[in-house]
C-alpha positions as CSV (number, residue, x, y, z in Angstrom):
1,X,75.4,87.8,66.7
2,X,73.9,91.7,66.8
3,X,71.4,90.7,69.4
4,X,74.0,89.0,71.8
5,X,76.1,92.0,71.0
6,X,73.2,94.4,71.9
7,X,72.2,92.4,74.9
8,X,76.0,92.8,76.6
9,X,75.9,96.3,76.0
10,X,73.2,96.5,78.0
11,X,74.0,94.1,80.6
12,X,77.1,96.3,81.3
13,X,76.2,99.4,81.1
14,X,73.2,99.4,83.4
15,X,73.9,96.3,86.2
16,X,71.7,94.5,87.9
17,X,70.4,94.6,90.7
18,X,71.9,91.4,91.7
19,X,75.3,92.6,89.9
20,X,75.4,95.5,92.8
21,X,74.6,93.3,95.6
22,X,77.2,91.2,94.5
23,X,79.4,93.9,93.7
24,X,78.9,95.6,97.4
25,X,79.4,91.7,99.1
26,X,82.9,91.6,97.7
27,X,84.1,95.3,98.3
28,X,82.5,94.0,102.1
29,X,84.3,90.8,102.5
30,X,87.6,92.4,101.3
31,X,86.7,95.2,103.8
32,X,86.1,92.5,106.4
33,X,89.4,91.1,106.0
34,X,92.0,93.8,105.0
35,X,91.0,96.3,107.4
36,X,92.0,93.9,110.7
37,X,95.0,93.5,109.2
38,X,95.3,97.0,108.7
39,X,94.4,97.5,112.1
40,X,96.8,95.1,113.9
41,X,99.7,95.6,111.4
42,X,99.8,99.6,112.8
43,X,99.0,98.4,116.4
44,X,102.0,95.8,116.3
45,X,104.4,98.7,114.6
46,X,103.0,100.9,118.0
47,X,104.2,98.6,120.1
48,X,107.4,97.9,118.4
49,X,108.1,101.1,117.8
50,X,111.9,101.5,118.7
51,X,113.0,104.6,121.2
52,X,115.6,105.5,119.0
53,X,118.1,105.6,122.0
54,X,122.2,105.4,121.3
55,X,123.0,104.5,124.7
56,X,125.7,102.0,125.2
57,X,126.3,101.8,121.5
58,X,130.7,102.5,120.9
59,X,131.1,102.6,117.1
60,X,134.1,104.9,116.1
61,X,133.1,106.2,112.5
62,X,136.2,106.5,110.5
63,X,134.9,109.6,108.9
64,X,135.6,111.1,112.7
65,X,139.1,112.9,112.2
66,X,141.9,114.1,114.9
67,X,141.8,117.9,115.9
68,X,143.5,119.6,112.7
69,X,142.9,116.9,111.0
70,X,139.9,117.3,107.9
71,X,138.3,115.6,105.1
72,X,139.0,117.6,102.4
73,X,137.1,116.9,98.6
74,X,139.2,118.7,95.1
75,X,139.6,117.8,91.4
76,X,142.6,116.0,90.0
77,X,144.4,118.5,87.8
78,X,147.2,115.7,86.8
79,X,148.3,112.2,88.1
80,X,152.0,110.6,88.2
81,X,153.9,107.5,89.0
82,X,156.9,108.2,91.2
83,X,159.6,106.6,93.7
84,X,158.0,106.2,96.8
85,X,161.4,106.9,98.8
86,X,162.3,109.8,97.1
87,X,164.0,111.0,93.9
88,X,161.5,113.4,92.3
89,X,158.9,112.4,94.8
90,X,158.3,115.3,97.8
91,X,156.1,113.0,99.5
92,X,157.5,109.3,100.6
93,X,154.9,107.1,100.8
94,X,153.6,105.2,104.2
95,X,156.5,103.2,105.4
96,X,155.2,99.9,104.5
97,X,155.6,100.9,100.9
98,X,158.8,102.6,101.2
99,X,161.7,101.4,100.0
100,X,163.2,98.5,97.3
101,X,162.1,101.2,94.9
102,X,158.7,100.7,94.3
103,X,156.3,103.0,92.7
104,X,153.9,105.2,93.9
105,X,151.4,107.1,92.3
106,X,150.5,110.7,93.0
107,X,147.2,113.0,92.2
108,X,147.9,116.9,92.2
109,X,144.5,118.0,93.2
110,X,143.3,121.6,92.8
111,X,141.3,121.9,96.2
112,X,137.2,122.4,96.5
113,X,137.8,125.4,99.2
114,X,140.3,127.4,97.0
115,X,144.3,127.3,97.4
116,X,147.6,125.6,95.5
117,X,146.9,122.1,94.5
118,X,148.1,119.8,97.2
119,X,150.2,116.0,96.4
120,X,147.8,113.1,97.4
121,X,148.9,109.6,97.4
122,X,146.4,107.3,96.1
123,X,145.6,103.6,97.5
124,X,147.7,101.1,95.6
125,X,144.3,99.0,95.7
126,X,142.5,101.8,93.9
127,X,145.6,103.0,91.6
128,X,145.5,99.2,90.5
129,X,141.7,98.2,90.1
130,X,140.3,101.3,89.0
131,X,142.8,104.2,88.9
132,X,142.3,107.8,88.8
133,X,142.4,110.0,86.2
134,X,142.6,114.1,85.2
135,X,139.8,115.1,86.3
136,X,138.3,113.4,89.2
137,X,136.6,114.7,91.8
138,X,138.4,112.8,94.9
139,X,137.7,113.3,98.8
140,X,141.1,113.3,100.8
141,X,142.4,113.4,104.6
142,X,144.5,116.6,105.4
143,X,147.3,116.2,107.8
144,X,148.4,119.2,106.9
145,X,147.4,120.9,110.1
146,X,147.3,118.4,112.4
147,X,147.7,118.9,115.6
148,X,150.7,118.7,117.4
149,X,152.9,119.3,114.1
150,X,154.7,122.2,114.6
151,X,155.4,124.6,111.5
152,X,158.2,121.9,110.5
153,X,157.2,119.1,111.4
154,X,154.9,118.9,108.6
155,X,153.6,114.5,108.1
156,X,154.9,115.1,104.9
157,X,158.0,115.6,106.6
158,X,158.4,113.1,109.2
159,X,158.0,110.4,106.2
160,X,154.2,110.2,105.9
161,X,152.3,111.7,103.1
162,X,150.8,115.1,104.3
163,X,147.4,114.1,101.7
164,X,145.7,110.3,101.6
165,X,143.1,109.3,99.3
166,X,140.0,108.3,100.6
167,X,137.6,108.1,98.3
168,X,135.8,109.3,94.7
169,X,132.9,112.1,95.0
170,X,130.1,110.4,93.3
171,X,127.5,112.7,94.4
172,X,126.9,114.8,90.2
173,X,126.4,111.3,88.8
174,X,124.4,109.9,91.4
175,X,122.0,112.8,90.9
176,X,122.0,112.7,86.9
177,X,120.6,108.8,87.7
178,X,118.3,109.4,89.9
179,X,116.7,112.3,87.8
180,X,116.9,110.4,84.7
181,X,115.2,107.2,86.9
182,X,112.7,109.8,87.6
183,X,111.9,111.3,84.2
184,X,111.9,107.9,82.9
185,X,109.5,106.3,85.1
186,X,107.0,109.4,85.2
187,X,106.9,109.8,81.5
188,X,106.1,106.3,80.7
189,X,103.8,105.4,83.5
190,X,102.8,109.1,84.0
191,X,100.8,110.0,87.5
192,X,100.8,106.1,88.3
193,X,104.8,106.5,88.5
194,X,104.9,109.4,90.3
195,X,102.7,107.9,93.0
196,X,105.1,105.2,93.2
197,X,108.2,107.3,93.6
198,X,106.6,109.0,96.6
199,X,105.6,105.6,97.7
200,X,109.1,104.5,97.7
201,X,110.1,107.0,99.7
202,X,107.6,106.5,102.2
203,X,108.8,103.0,102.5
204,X,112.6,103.7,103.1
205,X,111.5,105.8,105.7
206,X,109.9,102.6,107.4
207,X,112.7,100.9,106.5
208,X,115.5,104.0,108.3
209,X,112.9,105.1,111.0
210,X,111.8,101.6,112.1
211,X,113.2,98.2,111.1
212,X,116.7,99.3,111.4
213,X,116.8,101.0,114.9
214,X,114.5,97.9,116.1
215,X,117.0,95.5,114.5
216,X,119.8,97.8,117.2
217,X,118.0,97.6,120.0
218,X,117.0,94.2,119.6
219,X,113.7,94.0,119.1
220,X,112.4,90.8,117.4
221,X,113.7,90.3,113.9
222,X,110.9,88.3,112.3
223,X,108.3,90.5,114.0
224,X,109.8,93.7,113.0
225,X,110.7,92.1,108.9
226,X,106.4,91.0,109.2
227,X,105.2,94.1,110.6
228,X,107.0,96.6,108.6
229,X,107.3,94.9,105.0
230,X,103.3,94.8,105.2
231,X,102.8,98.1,106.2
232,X,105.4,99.7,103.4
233,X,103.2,97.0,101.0
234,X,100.1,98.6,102.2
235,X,101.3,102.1,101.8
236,X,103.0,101.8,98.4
237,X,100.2,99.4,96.7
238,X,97.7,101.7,97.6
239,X,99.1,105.2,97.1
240,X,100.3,103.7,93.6
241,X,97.5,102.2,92.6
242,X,94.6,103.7,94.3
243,X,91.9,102.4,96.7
244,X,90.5,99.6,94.6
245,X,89.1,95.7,94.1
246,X,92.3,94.6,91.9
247,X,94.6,96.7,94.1
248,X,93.2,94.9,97.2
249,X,93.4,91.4,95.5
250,X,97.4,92.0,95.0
251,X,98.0,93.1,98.3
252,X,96.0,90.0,99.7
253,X,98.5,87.8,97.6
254,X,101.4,90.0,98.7
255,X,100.5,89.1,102.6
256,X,100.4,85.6,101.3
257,X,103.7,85.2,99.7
258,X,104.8,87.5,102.5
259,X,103.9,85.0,104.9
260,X,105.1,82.5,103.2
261,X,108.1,84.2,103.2
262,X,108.4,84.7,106.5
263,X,108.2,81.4,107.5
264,X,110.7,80.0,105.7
265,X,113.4,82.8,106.3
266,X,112.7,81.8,110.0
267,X,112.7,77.8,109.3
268,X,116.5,78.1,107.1
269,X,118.1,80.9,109.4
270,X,118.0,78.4,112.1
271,X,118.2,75.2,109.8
272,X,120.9,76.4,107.6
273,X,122.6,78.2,110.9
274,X,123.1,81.2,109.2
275,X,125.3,83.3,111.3
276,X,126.9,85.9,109.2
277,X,130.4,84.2,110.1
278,X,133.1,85.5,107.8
279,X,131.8,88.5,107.2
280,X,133.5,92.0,108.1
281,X,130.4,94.2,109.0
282,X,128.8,91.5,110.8
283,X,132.1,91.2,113.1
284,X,131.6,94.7,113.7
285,X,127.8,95.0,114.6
286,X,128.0,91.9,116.9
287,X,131.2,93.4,118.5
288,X,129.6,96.9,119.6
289,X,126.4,95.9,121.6
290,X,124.9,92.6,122.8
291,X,121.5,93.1,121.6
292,X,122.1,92.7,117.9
293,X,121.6,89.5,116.2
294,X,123.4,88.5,113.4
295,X,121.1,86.1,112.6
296,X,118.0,87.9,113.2
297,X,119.9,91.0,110.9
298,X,120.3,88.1,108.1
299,X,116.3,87.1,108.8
300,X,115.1,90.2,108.4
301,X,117.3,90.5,105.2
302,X,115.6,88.2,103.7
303,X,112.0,88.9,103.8
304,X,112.9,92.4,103.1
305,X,114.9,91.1,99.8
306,X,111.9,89.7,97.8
307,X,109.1,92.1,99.0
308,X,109.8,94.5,95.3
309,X,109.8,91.0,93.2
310,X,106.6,89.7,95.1
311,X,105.0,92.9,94.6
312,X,105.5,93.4,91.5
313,X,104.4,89.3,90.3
314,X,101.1,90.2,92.5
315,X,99.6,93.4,90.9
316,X,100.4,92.5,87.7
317,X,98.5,89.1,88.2
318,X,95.5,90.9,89.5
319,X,95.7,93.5,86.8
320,X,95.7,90.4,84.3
321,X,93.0,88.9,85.4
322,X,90.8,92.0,85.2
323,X,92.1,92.8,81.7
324,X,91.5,89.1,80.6
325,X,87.5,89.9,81.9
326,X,87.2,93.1,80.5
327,X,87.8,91.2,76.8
328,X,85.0,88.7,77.7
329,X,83.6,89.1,80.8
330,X,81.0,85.9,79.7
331,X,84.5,84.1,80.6
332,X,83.8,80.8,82.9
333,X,85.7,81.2,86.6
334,X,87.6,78.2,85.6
335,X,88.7,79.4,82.6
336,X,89.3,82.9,83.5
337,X,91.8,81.5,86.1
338,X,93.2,79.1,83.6
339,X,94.1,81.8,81.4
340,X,95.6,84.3,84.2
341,X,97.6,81.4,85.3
342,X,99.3,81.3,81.9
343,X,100.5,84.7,82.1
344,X,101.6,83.9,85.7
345,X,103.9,80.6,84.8
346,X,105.8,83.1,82.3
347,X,106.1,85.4,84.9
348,X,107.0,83.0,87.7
349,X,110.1,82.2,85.0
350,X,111.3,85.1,84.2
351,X,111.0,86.4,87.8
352,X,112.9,83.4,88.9
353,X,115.6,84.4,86.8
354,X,115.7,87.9,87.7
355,X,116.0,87.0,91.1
356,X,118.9,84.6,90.6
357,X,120.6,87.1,88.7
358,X,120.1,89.6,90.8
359,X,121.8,87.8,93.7
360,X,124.9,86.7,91.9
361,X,125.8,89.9,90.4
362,X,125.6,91.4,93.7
363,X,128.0,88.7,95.1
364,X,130.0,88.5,92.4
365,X,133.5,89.2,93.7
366,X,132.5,86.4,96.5
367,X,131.8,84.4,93.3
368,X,135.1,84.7,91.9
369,X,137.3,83.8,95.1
370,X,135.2,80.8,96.0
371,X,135.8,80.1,91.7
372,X,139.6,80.3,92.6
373,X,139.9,78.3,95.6
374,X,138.5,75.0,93.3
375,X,136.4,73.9,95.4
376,X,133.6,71.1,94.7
377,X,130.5,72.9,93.4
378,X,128.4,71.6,96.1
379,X,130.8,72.3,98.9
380,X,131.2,76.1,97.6
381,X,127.2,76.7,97.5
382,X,126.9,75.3,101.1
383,X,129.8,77.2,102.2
384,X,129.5,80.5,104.6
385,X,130.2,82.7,101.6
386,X,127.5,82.1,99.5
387,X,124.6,79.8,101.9
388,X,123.1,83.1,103.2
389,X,123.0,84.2,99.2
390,X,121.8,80.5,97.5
391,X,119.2,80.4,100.7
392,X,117.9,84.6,99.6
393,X,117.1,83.0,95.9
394,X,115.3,79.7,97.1
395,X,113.2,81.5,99.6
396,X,112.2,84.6,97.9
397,X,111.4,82.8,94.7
398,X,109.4,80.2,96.5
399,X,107.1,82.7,98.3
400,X,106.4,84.7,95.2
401,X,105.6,81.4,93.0
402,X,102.8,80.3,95.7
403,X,101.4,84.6,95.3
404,X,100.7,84.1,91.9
405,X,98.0,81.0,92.1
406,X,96.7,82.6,95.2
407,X,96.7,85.7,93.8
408,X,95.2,84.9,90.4
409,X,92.5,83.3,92.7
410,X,91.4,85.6,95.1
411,X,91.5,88.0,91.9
412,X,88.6,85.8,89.4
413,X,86.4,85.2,92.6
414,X,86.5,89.2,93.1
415,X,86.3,90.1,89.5
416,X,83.8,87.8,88.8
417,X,81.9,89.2,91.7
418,X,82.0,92.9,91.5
419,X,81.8,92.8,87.6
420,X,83.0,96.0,85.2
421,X,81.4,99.4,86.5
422,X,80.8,101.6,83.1
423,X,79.3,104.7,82.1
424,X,78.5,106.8,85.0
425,X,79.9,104.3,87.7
426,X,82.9,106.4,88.0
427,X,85.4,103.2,87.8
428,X,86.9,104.2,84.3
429,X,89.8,106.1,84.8
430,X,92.1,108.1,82.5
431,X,94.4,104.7,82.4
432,X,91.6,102.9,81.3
433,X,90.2,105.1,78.3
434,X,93.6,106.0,76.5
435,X,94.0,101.4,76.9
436,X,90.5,100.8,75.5
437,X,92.2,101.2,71.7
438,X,94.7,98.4,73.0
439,X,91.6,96.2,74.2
440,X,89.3,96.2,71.2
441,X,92.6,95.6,69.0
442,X,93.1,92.4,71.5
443,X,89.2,91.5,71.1
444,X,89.4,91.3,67.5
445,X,92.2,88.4,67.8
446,X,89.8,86.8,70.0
447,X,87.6,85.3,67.7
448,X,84.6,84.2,69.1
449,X,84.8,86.0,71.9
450,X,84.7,89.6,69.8
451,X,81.0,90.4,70.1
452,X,81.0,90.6,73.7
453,X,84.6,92.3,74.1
454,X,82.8,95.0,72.0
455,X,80.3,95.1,73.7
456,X,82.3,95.6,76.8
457,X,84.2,98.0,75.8
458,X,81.9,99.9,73.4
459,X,81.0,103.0,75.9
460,X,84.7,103.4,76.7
461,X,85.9,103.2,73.5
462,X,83.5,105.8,72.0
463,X,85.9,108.4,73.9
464,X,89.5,108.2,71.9
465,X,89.9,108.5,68.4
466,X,91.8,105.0,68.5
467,X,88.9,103.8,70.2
468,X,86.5,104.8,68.0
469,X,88.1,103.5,64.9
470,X,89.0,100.4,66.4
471,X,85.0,99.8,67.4
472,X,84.4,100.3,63.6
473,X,87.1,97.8,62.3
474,X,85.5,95.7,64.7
475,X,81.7,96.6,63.4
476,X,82.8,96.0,60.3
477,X,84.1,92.5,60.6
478,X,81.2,91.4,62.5
């Protein structure tokens, strides 16, 4: 046992010469490969590249208001339920719920800009679903000063309410999420998670500054979902994760299940006829120019959909398979992939899972009509309302499960090939030595295979105090 441990030591802390030639073959063939595709992803996002033109375009925003007319934001100092018709009430509400008595209910709002707190009728939808309380910040039309109103002709007093409810400010809580997100992400995953938040911002830009105006000025959708998921997966995987073997492995499997993706979202839009019939924005965009696609909008939607999921299932295969041959690297291909895969079918079910989830809560009111109008099961899932949704889950989760195999296998060819770089290869960064405590604690439950994960890790671990006294536990038992 102490000369095969001393005999992996050596083997890993000074390789071969065949070791680097095999090393320098994989970096070349992944090279070989990723770099075209590098190459002809940014040349096809040249040429697709949209003009960013308007012209011909008629969408009237309803945040545009009338001359006099304003969006005004304030705080709700106190909220009643009066006649709408009059009694205590100063301001009737809209004629359609005037009269028979009914009940209306009021904010008096202490304006953002200064001034006496101004009467605003809130949406009987909002009053009932969610309601508004002291203290609210709310964003409101003024009619105050429209124009045309002369001094007494006030809306107010012409039997329209002179202050309509338009919306809640949700900007201070949006802004305590995303900093917590932030603070969250960076202090668990530390300069890794940092890296990624930029990287996400880097790929909405793609997202706003490409795909979306080439979706408007109808450029094609499966193209444009193709060319611009791989370059945000190139962008983020990299900048996240560095320039690397195992992040090159995950972003091969992510073009994989990308292009798996792809295929199918094309085969169901047109199988499936997925139109985006029934649905209010969709109305909308096809009514204000003839070059968007409904269909080609819904495509698009959903390759873009499982590109976080398949990212996620693809780097953290690769980064198993390399942890799993850092603990015994005398592993057999075979059963190196064997053992990744394990880790992968748990993934593939609890991704599945999230996925599903993900979908229905997001369609959850649609969930609950189609519940009410008791339909048959199968009828409802086929319907309009929820194909385009049921079609997103299928599709998504079967291009991640074909990643992880693929993945997994790309990853033990290149692992196997390049090998662990130790000692003064440069490979072992900060990550890696504050884990190396974590991976002699897992050699030690590996049995038979804890002289060589020692031996692996033996340089590395010499450099934390964890690492150190796990190495001696580790002595010790042997």
């Amino acid at each position: 046992m102490g000369s095969g441990h001393s005999h992996g030591h050596t083997g890993h802390s000074e390789p071969t010469v065949q070791a680097i030639a095999a090393r320098r073959k994989a970096n070349r063939i992944l090279a070989a490969v990723l770099i075209p595709l590098t190459l002809l992803t940014l040349a096809a996002m040249a040429a697709l590249w949209p003009s960013g033109s308007k012209e011909g375009l008629t969408l009237a925003s309803p945040y545009t208001a009338a001359p006099g007319v304003t969006f005004d934001t304030g705080r709700i100092q106190r909220v009643v339920i009066e006649d709408c018709t009059g009694g205590t009430s100063q301001n009737p509400q809209q004629g359609g719920q005037a009269g028979g008595g009914s009940q209306c209910t009021f904010a008096f709002t202490e304006p953002d800009k200064g001034g006496s707190p101004v009467k605003v009728v809130i949406n009987p939808d909002v009053a009932k679903s969610h309601g508004v309380d002291a203290g609210d910040n709310i964003r409101y039309l003024n009619l105050s000063n429209a124009q045309g109103a002369a001094a007494g002709d006030a809306p107010a007093a012409q039997g329209s309410p002179a202050y309509i409810f338009v919306d809640f400010v949700r900007t201070m809580p949006i802004i305590l999420l995303a900093v917590l997100y932030a603070v969250v992400v960076v202090t668990v995953a530390r300069w890794r998670g940092l890296r990624a938040l930029i990287g996400l911002v880097g790929a909405y830009f793609v997202l706003v500054s490409f795909m979306l105006p080439g979706l408007v000025e109808g450029k094609p959708p499966l193209l444009l979902a193709v060319v611009g998921s791989t370059v945000i997966m190139i962008g983020v995987l990299y900048f996240a994760h560095g320039f690397s073997a195992r992040t090159s492995t995950a972003l091969l499997g992510t073009m994989f299940g990308l292009g798996i993706t792809a295929l199918l979202a094309a085969w169901a839009t047109d199988a499936a006829n997925l139109a985006g019939v029934g649905s209010h924005d969709a109305a909308t965009l096809a009514n204000i120019s003839g070059n968007i696609s409904i269909s080609g909008i819904i495509l698009c939607g959903l390759i873009i959909s499982g590109l976080g999921v398949l990212n996620d299932v693809t780097i953290t295969q690769s980064s198993a398979v390399w942890e799993l041959y850092e603990l015994a690297p005398a592993t057999s291909a075979r059963k190196l992939f064997t053992s990744a895969m394990r880790i992968g079918r748990d993934h593939i079910a609890s991704t599945v899972y999230t996925i599903a989830f993900a979908y229905a809560g997001a369609a959850l009111p649609t969930l609950i009509i189609v519940m009410l109008y008791d339909r048959p099961l199968g009828e409802a899932l086929t319907s309009a309302e929820l194909s385009e949704e049921v079609i997103r889950t299928l599709v998504g989760s079967i291009g991640l499960v074909l990643a992880i195999p693929v993945t997994t296998l790309i990853a033990v060819l290149v692992v196997k090939a390049t090998g662990i770089r130790t000692g003064g290869q440069g490979s072992i960064t900060p990550d890696d030595v504050d884990d190396t405590g974590a991976l002699a604690a897992a050699a030690a439950v590996a049995g038979s295979e804890r002289p060589t994960a020692v031996a692996s890790g033996a340089a590395p671990l010499a450099e934390t105090r964890r690492g150190r006294r796990e190495a001696q536990q580790l002595r010790a038992g042997e």
